[in-house]
Structures are given as structure tokens and as C-alpha cells.
C-alpha positions in Angstrom: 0.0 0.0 0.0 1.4 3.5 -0.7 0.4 6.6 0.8 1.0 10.0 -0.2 -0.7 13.6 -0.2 -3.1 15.4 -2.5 -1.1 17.9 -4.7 -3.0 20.9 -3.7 -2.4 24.3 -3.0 -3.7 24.4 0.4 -4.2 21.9 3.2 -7.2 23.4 4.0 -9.0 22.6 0.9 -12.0 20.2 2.1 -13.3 23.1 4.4 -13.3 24.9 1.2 -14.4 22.3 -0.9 -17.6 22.3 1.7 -18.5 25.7 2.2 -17.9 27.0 -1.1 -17.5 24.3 -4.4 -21.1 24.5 -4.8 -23.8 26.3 -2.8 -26.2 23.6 -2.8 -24.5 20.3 -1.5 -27.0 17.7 -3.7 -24.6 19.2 -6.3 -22.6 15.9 -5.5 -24.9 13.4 -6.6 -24.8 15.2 -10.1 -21.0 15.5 -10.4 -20.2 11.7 -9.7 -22.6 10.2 -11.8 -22.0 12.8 -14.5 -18.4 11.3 -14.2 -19.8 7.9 -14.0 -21.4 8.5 -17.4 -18.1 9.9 -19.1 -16.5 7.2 -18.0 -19.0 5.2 -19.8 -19.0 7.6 -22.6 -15.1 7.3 -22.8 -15.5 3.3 -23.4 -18.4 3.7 -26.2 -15.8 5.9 -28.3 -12.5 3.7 -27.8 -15.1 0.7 -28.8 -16.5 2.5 -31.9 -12.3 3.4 -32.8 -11.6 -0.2 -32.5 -8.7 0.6 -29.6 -10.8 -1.3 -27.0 -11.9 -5.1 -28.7 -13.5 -6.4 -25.4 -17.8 -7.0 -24.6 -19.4 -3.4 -24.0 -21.7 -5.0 -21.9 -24.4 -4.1 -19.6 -23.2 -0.4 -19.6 -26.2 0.8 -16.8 -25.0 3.2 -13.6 -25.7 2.0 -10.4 -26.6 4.1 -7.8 -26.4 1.9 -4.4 -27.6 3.6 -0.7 -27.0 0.9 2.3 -28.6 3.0 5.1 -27.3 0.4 7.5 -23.6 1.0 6.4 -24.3 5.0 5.9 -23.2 4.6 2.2 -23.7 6.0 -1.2 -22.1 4.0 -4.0 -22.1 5.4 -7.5 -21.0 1.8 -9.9 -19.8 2.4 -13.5 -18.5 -0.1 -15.9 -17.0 2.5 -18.0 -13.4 3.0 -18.8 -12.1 2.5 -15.5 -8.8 4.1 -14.4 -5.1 2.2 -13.7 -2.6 3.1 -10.3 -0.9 5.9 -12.3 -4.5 6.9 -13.5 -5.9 7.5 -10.3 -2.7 9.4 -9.3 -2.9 11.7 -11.7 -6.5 12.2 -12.7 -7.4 12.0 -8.6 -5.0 13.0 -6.6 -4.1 16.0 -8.8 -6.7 18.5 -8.1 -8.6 20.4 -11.0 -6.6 18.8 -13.7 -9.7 17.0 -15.4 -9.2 13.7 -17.3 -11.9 14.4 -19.6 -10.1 17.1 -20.2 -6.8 15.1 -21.6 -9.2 12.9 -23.4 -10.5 15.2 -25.5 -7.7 16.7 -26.2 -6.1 13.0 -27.5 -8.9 12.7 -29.4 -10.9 15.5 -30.3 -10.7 14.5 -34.3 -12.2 11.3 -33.9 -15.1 12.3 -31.7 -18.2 14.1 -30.7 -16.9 16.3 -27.9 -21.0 16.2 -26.6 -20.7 12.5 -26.0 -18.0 13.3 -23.2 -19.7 15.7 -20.0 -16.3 16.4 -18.5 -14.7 19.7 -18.0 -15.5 19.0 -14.7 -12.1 19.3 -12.6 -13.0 19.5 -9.1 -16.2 17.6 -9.9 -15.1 14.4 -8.3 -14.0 16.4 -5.0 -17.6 17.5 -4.4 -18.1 14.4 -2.4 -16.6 15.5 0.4 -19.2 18.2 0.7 -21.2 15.2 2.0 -18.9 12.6 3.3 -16.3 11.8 5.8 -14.3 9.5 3.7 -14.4 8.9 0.2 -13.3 5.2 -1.5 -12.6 4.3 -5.0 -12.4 1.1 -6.6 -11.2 1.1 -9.6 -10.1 -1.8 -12.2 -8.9 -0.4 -16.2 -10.7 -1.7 -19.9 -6.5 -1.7 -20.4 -5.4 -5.8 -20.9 -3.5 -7.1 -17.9 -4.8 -3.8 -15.8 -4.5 -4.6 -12.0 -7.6 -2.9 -9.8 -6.8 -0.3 -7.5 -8.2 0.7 -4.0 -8.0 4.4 -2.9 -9.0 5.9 0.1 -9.4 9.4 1.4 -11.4 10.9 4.4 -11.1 14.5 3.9 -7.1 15.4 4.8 -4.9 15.7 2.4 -3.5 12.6 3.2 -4.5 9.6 1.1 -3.8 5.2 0.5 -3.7 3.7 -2.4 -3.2 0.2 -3.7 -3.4 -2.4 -6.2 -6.0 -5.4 -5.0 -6.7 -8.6 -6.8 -9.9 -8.7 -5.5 -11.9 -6.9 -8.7 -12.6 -8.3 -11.9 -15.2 -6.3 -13.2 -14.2 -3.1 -15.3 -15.0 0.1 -14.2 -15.0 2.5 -11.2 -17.4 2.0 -7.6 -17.1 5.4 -5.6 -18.3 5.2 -2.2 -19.0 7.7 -0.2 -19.1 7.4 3.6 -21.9 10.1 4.5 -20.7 12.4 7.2 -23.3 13.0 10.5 -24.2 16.1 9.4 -25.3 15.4 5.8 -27.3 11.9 6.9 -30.3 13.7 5.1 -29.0 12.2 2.0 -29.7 9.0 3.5 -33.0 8.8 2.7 -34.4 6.9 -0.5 -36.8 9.5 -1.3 -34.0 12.3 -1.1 -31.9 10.8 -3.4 -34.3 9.4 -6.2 -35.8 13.1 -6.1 -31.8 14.4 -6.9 -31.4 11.6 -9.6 -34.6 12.4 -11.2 -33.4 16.5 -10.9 -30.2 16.3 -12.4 -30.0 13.1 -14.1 -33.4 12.3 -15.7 -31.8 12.3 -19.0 -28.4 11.2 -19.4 -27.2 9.8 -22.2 -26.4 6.2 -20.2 -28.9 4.4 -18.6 -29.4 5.1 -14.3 -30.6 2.3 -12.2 -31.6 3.4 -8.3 -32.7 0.3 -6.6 -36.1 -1.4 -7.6 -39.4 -0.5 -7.7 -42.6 -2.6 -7.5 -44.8 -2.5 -10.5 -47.6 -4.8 -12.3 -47.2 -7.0 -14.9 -49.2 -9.5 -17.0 -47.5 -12.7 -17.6 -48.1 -14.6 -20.9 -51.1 -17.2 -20.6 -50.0 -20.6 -19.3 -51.1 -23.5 -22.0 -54.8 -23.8 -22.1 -55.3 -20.4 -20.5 -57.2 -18.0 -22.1 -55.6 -14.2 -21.9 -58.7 -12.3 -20.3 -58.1 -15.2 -17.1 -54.6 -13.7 -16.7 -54.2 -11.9 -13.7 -51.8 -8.9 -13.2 -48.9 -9.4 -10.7 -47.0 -7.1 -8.3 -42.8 -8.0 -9.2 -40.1 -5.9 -8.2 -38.3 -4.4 -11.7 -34.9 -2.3 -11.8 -35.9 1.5 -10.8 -34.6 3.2 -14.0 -34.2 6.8 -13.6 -33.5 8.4 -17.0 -34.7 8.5 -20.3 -31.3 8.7 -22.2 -32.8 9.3 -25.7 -34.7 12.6 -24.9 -36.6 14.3 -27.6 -34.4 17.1 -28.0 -31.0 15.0 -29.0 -33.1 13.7 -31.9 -33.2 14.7 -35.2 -36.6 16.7 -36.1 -37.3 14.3 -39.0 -37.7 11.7 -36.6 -40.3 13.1 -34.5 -43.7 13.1 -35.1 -46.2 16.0 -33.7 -47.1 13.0 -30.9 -43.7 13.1 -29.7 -43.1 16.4 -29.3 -46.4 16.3 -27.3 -45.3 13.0 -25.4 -42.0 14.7 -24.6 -43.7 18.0 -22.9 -45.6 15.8 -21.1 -42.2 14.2 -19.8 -41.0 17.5 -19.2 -44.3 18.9 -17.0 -46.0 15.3 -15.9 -48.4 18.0 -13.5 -49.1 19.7 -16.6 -53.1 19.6 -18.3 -52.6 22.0 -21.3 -51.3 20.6 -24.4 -48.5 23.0 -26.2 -49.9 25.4 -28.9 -46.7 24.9 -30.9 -42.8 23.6 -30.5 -39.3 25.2 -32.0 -36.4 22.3 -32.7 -33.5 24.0 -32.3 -30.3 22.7 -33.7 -27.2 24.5 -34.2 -23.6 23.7 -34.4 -21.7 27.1 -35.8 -20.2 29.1 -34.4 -21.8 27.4 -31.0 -23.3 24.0 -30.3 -26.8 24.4 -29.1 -29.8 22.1 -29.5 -33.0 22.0 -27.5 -37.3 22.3 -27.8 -39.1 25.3 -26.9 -43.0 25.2 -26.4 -45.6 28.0 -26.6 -47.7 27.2 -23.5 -51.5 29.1 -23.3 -50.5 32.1 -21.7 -53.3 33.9 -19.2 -53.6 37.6 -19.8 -51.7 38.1 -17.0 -48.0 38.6 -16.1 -46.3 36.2 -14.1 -43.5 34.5 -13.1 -44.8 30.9 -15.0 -44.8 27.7 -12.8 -43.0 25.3 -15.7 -40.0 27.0 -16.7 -37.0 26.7 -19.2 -34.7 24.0 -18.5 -31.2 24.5 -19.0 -29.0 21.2 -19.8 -25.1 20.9 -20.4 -24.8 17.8 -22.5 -27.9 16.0 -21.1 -26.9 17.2 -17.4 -29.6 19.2 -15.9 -28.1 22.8 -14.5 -30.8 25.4 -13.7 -34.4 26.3 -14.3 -33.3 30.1 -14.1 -32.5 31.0 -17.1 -32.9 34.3 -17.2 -29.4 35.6 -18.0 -29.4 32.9 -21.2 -32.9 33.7 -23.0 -34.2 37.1 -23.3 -36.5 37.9 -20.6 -39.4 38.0 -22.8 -38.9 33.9 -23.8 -38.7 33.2 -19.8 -43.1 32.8 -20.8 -42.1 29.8 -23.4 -41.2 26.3 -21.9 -39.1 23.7 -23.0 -35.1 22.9 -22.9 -32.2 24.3 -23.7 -29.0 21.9 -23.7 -25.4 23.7 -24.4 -21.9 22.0 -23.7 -20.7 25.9 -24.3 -22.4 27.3 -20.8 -20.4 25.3 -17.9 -22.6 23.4 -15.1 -21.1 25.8 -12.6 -21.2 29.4 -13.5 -22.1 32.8 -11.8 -24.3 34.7 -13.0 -21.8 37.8 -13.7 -20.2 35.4 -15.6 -23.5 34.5 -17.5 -24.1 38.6 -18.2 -20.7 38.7 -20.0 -20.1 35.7 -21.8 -19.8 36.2 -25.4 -21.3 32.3 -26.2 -24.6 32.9 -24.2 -25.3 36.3 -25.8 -24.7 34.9 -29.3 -26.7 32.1 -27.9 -30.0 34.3 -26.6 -29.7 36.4 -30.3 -30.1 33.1 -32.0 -32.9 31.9 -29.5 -35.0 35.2 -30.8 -34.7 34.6 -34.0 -35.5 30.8 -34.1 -38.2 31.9 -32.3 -39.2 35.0 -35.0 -38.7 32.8 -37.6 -41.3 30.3 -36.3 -44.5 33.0 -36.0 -43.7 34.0 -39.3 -43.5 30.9 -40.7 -47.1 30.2 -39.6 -47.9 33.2 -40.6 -47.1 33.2 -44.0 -47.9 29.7 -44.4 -50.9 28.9 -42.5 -52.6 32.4 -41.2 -55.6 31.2 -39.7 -53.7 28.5 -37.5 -52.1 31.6 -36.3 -55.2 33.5 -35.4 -56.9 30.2 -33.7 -53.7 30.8 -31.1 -52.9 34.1 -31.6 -55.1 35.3 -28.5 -53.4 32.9 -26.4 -49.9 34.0 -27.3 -50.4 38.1 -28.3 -49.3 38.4 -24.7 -45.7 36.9 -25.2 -45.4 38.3 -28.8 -46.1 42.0 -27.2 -43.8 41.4 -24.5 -41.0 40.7 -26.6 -41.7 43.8 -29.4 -41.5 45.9 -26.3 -38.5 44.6 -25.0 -36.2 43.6 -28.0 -35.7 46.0 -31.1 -34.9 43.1 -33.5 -37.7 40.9 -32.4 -40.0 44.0 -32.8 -38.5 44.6 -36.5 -39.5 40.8 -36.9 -43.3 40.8 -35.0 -44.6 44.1 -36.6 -44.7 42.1 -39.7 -47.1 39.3 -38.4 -48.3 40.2 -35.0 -51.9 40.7 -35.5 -54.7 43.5 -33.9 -58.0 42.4 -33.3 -60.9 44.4 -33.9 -63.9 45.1 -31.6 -65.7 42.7 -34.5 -63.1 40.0 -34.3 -61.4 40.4 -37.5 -57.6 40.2 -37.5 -55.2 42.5 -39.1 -51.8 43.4 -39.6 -50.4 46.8 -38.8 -50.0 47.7 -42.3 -53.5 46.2 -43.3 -55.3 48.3 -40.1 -53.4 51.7 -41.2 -54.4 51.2 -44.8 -58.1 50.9 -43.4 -58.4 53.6 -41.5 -55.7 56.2 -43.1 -58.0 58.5 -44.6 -60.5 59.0 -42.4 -58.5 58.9 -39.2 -55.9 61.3 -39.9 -56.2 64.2 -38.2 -55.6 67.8 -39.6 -51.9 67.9 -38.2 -51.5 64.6 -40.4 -51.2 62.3 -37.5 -53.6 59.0 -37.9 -55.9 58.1 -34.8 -55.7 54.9 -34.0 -58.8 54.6 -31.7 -59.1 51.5 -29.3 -61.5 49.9 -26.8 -60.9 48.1 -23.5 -64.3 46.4 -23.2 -67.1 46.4 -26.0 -70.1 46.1 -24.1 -69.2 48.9 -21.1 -68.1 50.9 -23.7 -71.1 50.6 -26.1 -72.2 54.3 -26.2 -68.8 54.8 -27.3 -68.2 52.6 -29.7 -71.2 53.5 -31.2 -70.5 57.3 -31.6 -67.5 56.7 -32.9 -69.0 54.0 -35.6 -71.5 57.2 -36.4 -68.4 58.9 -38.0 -67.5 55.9 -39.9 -64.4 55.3 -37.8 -63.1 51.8 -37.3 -62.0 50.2 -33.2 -59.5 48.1 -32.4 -59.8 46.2 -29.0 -57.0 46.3 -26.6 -57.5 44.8 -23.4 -54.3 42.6 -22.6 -52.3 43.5 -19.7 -49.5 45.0 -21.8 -51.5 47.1 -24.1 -51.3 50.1 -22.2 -47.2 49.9 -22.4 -47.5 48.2 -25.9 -49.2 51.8 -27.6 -46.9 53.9 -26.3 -44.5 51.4 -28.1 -45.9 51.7 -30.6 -46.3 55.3 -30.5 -42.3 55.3 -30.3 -42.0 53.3 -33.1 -44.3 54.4 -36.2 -44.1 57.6 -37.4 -47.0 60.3 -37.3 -49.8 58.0 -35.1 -51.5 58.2 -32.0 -53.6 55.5 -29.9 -57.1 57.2 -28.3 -59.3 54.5 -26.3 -63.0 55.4 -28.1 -64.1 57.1 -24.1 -60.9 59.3 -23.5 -63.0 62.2 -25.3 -65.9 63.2 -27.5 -66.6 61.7 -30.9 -66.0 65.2 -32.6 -62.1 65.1 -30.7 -60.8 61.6 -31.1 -59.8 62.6 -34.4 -59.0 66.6 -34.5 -60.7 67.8 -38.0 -61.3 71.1 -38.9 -64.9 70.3 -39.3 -67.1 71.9 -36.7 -70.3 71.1 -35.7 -72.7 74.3 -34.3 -74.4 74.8 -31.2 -78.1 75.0 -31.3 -77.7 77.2 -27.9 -76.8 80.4 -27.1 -73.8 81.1 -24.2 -76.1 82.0 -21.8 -77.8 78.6 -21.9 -74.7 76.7 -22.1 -73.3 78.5 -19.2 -76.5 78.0 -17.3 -76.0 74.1 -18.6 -72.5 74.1 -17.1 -73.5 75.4 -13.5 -76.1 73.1 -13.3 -74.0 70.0 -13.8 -71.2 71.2 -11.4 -73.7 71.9 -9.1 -74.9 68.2 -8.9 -71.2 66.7 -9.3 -68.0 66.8 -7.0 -65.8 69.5 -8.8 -62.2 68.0 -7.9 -63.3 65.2 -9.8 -65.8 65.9 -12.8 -64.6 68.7 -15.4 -68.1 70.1 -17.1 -68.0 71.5 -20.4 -70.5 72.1 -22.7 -69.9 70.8 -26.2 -71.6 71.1 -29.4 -72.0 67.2 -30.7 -74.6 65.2 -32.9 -77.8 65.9 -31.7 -78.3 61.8 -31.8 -75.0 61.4 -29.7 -75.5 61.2 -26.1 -76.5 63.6 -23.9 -74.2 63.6 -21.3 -70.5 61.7 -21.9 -68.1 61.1 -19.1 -64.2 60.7 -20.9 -61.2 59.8 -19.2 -58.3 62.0 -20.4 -55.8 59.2 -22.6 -52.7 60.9 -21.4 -53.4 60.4 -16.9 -55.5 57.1 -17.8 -52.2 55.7 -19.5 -49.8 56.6 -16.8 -52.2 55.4 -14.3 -52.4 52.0 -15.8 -48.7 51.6 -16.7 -47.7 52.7 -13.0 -50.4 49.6 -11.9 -48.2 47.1 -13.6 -44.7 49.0 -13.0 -44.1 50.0 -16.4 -43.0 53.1 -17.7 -40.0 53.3 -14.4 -43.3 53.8 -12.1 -44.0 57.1 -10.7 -45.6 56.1 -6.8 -46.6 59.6 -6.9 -49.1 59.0 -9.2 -51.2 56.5 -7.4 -52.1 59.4 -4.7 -53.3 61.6 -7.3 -57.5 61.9 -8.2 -58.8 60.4 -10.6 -60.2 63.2 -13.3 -62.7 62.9 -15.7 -64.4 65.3 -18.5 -68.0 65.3 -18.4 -69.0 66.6 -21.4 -72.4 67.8 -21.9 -73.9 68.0 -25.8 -75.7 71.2 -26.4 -77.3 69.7 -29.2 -79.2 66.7 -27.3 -83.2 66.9 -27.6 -83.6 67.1 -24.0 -82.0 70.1 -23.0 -84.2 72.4 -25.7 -87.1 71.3 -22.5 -84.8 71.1 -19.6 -83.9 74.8 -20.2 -87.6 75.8 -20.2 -88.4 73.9 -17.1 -89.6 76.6 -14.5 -89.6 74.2 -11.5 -85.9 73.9 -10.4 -86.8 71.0 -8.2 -87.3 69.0 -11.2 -84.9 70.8 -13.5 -82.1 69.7 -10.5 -83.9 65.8 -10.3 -83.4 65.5 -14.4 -79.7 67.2 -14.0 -79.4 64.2 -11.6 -80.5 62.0 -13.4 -78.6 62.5 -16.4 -75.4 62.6 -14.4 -76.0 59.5 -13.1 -77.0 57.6 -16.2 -73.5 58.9 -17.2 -71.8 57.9 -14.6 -73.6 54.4 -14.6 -72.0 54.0 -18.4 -68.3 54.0 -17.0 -68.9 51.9 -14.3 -68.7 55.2 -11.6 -72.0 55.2 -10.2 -71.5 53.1 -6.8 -72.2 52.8 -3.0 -75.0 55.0 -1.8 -75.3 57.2 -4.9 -76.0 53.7 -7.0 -78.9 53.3 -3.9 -80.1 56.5 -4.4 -80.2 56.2 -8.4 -82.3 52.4 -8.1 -84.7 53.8 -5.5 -85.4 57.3 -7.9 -85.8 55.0 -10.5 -88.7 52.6 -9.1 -90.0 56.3 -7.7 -90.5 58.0 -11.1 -92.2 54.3 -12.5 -95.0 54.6 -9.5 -95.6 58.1 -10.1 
């Protein structure tokens, strides 16, 4: 038996190792069978070279837990390492073997079929146990097994036994008292299924119990056979996952069988996938899915998984996709983003920005695709998805130059259009006498009815708006195309959404309109309601209560912490224009009426049927309104 010490730069290193390698010690179980699988992978490639001649094998990991014995064995029959091997590949600290391998023989191989690049990856055992033993015999002919042994100094045994015969490596760890949570089954099948659940060599854990139907005995008809509880190998992974495929392979099934895998809690099928698949200048391959989105924005339940060579890494991807694809689902799998990385590192790295550019454009070229290809399969999911398209236009210039070609506006009718189709519909008649195009909207079609319907009286055409995003999205929008302006169809009067010279005369003198105006502010709280008296189609309403565009917009993008938020702004009242149409029918009587009493009660009442339109009319006032109401019918 020899002995000797670690070649490290500090004898302190396993405290280090500890507190610091990783911040989540179930790291472990990930490192050591990532090793495991390299080891494995290592074999597969000397095989397919024709430098090793011997019986692959049964090439499955074993992951062993002996509660009794406080043990975690990790079992490989991979490539297996000699004396000098585990020397130098073990006891020299950060100086990775996969490393070398590659190296030797990165023209004859696929570097994604080797993890590696680990380094200190094997050492992250002793962030869980006392002692650490390998056992070890080579795939070289006439190899001798070896026995090492460590238990956390820098001093370490090895040896050469006789005792093995079976290639490849056992690890065992010896679980330290104060890491005996990863002594439970549970614990460690739940790590496994984390980390490993798709590694590209198969992953036993144990067995499980499960049912089987055993073929009919002679004379035994197959309906009389009975199901039966056996105990089967407990394996963990699915090494062929849907993403290391080729597309052509896959059938629409699949790629709905695989999401499935992904998000087993799931209950909403995928509205549509992206295969992506590049090689130059960066390896990247992986499936996104556009899940139904809610018209709401939230942090979503399923995310983005994030994979280095099969190897599961993160879930928070947010420094690798743009933050508007953090809504999609699916996997991302890179060998060029390291298992271990901070995110500072993530922010500057040259690989994942090149790799988030390409993401948006796969992603681009997807909706347009449809688009151009298949329109109405586009508007069947389009209201399920305008929320993630609008989010990235908004948030990523290129995307935006991409979207504005097929991202498509509803109107309050349900016809779809494109930008260019909606401005060519509404150019001439909504262009205002600066030369600026109205673009008038509506939030809800039904509480905005009287609305809609004056502004359909002048011919002019409504889009609805009424995702979350809208109210940021127009003044996007606004930004972004020249010599337009959004107006929601109840921010002003018919005859001002769209500023013509056009004019329409008041059928009353001032002295009636002023007396008009003093009555209304008389009935109505005057740090809220504005009154002005405004000459309007006679068959327009009488009384119209806007909300200015400009305060309504800040308001609503300071709800949803848009626009850098201004706190300042929720404190404020809100204001609204009442406007009052001199030309109405039944002011030509109201001005005659001699009783003020009743002139006051009509005033009233008009006010309140306005306010009742926008939804303001509530509490006691609403109780006072109802109860007028059911007076006037008995009278």
C-alpha cells in the first residue's frame, strides 16, 4: 500500500471544498454520476475506434444507498482508471481527465458525448462525506484494480488489490453526521430524477414494484390472466430525450409526449414547438413550447430547463434567453455554458449572448413561418400567445422589427389584421388635420357601447386592446411608427378623437350653455368631474363622461410597474371630463323647465345615467339612483 498527499495548493481545501464548491451540496450526486457517465461515454468511443476489442456490456450506472452501512455507492462499468490513472486524474486536483481525453482525441469524436470539463467535480463528495473510496479496475489488458481511500485530509492510501474483476470504477461515499439527510431513498431518487433524468447512459436506483401481466399458461385463455405485483430495476433516465433527436424523426405526438415528460403535472397541451439545432459558431440544440399564456403577467410555474450535454443545470434561465422567452417552456441543452457558473459570468459571456440572439430569431422565424404559411392556424392561437409576442416587441428591437410584420390586432368585431392592413383601413378617415392617424381602441365592447357606437357614427373603425401589456405596448408603438396616436374610443368626445377642422354648431346660445354648465357642477363633486358644454350630434349622447388618454395611461402603466413607475401618481384623483352636448333633444325642454326641483332631479339623473355608463355610479349614490328609479315608475 502506498500513501501519499493530495497535490493541492492548500491543506485546508475540504473546508473549502464544503463551504464553497457549490452552494447547494445535492450538487454531489450530479457530479459523480456525470463522471460515472463519461466514464461510460469514454469506453463507447474507444469501442467505436476499434482501440478497445472487449464486450461493452451491460453499460447501466448504479446508484447503491446501504442506510445500515451509511453509504452512497455510485457503480460504472465504463473505462475505468489504472494506479498511475488515479494518481494523476485523482490526486491532482482540478486537472480533469476528460479534459486530456478530449484533447487526445478530439478529431475522432463528438466532444457532446463526453460531460467532463468537470475538474474539481469528483472532489464534491466530500461536501457530503467523511471518507471517500474508489475502486477502480482499467478496460486496459493485464490492468490490476486499484483501491484508494481518502477521508477529507490531504493525506491519502492507495493500492493495487486482486480482488476486482469487473471493469470500471465503484465510488463510495461514507456520508458524514451532518449530511445523513441524503440517506433517505426518497431524497436521493428526487436528486437523480433532478439532475439526471436524461443522461445519455442508462441510471438504475434500486427497484421498484410495478404490475405486470405474464403470458397465458397453456390452455389459459388471456382475459383469465391476472396482473402481478414484481419488483423491476428502478430506472431513472430517459437517455434518448426528444431534444437529441433529429426533427425528421419526431412526429407531432412526440413532441407532445416529450412536454408531457418534461411537465408530468401539466393539463394543457402545447400550442406549438421550435427544434433548435445549431452547431456554428456554437453547439446548441433544444425544444421550446408556446404554453397558453393567461392575460396576466407572471413568473410561469414550468420553466425553461437549461441542460449541459444531457446534465440538468438550472431552471433560471434568465441571464441565457431574453426575458421575454422566460413565458415559453421547454429545454435548452449547451456544452458551451459550464454546469457551474455565476451569473456575472453569464451577463458577460460572449457564447450565451450569441446564444439568446439566436434563440429570438428561431423563435421569430417560427410566428412568421405560420404566418405566411398557415394564417388562420395563427389567429386560432394568436389570443393565447399576443401576450408573449407583445412582450417581446417591447422589449427587444430586433424581435419587434420581426413581429410588426405578423403580430396581429384584433378588432372590436373580431377580424384580424396586420399593422400595415389596419393603417391602410383607417388612413383617410382617421388622420387628423396635423397629419397624424388616430388609431382609436377599446378596453371592453359592451361597457363601452355608447362609445363605440359614436364613434362607428363617423365611420371610424376600433381596435380592442385589453391585454395587460396594451397600455405599455401603444406607447411602443407610438415610439415606433411615425406620425400615429392610440385614443381608447371614451378618453373624449366623438367630434375630438380625431382633430378635424370640421365643426359642428351649437343649437344654444352662451347664456344657456353656461347655465347648462353650472347646473352640472352643481350636482357633481368639482375636484373630480370637469363640465364642459360641447356642441355634438344631436343623436349622440346627452351627457358623456371621458377619461383624459394621457393620466388614464400613466395610471395603468404605473399599476403594472411599467414606464419606471411614478408612486406619486397612485395618490393623485382620478379626473374625468363630463361633457355635456348642447345639441341633445332634451335640453331644448330642460332649459324651459320653470320648476328647479325637477330641473335639479333631471340634471341628476342625467349625471348618473352617465356615470352608470363608466362603471362610476356606486355605493349610496348607486342606492339612491335604483330607488329614484322605481320612484319615477310609480308616479
Amino acid at each position: 500500500m502506498n500513501k501519499g498527499q493530495l497535490k493541492v495548493h492548500s491543506e485546508n481545501i475540504f473546508p473549502i471544498i464544503k463551504k464553497f464548491l457549490y452552494s447547494d451540496h445535492e450538487i454531489f450526486l450530479r457530479e459523480l454520476v456525470s463522471n460515472a457517465v463519461d466514464a461510460t461515454q469514454k469506453l463507447k468511443t474507444l469501442a467505436r475506434l476499434g482501440e478497445f476489442k472487449g464486450e461493452l456490456g451491460d453499460l447501466r450506472i448504479e446508484v447503491e444507498l446501504d442506510k445500515k452501512a451509511k453509504t452512497i455507492t455510485i457503480k460504472d462499468k465504463g473505462i475505468g482508471m489504472t494506479k498511475e490513472e488515479v494518481e494523476k486524474y485523482i490526486t491532482q486536483i482540478a486537472f480533469s481527465g476528460a479534459e486530456e481525453f478530449i484533447q487526445k482525441y478530439k478529431d475522432k469524436l463528438d466532444q457532446q458525448a463526453i460531460i467532463g470539463h468537470f475538474g474539481l467535480g469528483f472532489y464534491s463528495a466530500f461536501m457530503v462525506a467523511s471518507k471517500v473510496e474508489i475502486y477502480t479496475l482499467s478496460y486496459k489488458p493485464d490492468a490490476k484494480a486499484v483501491h484508494w481511500v481518502c477521508d477529507g485530509s490531504p493525506e491519502y492510501e492507495i493500492e493495487e488489490i486482486s480482488n476486482r474483476t469487473i471493469r470500471g470504477t465503484n465510488v463510495v461515499l461514507h456520508i458524514a453526521p451532518d449530511s445523513e439527510e441524503f440517506l433517505d431513498e426518497a431524497r436521493i431518487e428526487g436528486i437523480l430524477k433532478k439532475y439526471c433524468r436524461f443522461l445519455p447512459v442508462e441510471i438504475q436506483f434500486g427497484k421498484k414494484k410495478d404490475w405486470i401481466k405474464p403470458e397465458p399458461k397453456e390452455g389459459q385463455k388471456p382475459e383469465d390472466v391476472k396482473y402481478e405485483e414484481v419488483e423491476v430495476d428502478n430506472i431513472i433516465n430517459n437517455p434518448n430525450p426528444a431534444w437529441t433527436r433529429k426533427p425528421t424523426e419526431l412526429s407531432e405526438e412526440d413532441y407532445k409526449k416529450f412536454y408531457q415528460e418534461l411537465y408530468p403535472n401539466s393539463f394543457d397541451e402545447p400550442l406549438f414547438h421550435i427544434h433548435l439545432n445549431v452547431d456554428y459558431p456554437f453547439n446548441l440544440t433544444g425544444i421550446l413550447y408556446f404554453p397558453k399564456l393567461s392575460n396576466r403577467l407572471e413568473v410561469p410555474k414550468d420553466k425553461i430547463q437549461l441542460y449541459c450535454n444531457q446534465v440538468f443545470v438550472t431552471d433560471n434561465v434568465e441571464q441565457i434567453v431574453p426575458d421575454f422567452l422566460i413565458l415559453l417552456r421547454g429545454v435548452i441543452d449547451s456544452p458551451d455554458i459550464p454546469l457551474n457558473v455565476s451569473r456575472s459570468y453569464l451577463q458577460s459571456d460572449a457564447n450565451v449572448k450569441k446564444i439568446s440572439s439566436h434563440i429570438t430569431k428561431k423563435v421569430a422565424d417560427k410566428l412568421e413561418e405560420i404566418f405566411k404559411t398557415d394564417r388562420d392556424a395563427l389567429i386560432k392561437k394568436w389570443d393565447d400567445i399576443k401576450l408573449f409576442v407583445q412582450y417581446g416587441m417591447v422589449s427587444d428591437d430586433k424581435f419587434h422589427e420581426r413581429a410588426i410584420k405578423f403580430f396581429l390586432f384584433k378588432d372590436i368585431n373580431g377580424n384580424y389584421y396586420t399593422w400595415d392592413e389596419w393603417f391602410e383601413k383607417i388612413k383617410n378617415l382617421q388622420t387628423n388635420k396635423h397629419g397624424v392617424c388616430t388609431v382609436l381602441y377599446a378596453l371592453d365592447p359592451e361597457q363601452q357601447h355608447t362609445y363605440i357606437s359614436a364613434a362607428r357614427n363617423k365611420g371610424y373603425e376600433i381596435l380592442l386592446m385589453n391585454s395587460v401589456l396594451d397600455t405599455h405596448f401603444i406607447q411602443h408603438l407610438e415610439r415606433k411608427i411615425d406620425k400615429i396616436v392610440f385614443k381608447r374610443v371614451d378618453s373624449d368626445s366623438p367630434e375630438k378623437l380625431v382633430e378635424k377642422d370640421e365643426s359642428v354648431a351649437s343649437k344654444l346660445n352662451e347664456e344657456e350653455k353656461n347655465n347648462l354648465k353650472k347646473w352640472f357642477e352643481e350636482i357633481l363633486n368639482k375636484e373630480t368631474y370637469l363640465v364642459e358644454v360641447e356642441a355634438l350630434s344631436e343623436h349622440d349622447a346627452p351627457v358623456m363622461i371621458t377619461r383624459p388618454e394621457f393620466t388614464r395611461r400613466m395610471k395603468d402603466m404605473n399599476s403594472i410597474g411599467a414606464g419606471g413607475g411614478m408612486p406619486w401618481m397612485n395618490g393623485l384623483p382620478e379626473i374625468f371630463n363630463v361633457k355635456v352636448n348642447s345639441n341633445h333633444p332634451v335640453y331644448w325642454k330642460l332649459l324651459d323647465e320653470k320648476d328647479e326641483n325637477r330641473r335639479k332631479e333631471k340634471i341628476r339623473q342625467l349625471s348618473d345615467l352617465a356615470l352608470l355608463s363608466q362603471g362610476l355610479l356606486k355605493g349610496e349614490a348607486l342606492t339612491e339612483f335604483m330607488n329614484r328609479n322605481i320612484q319615477m315608475l310609480m308616479n
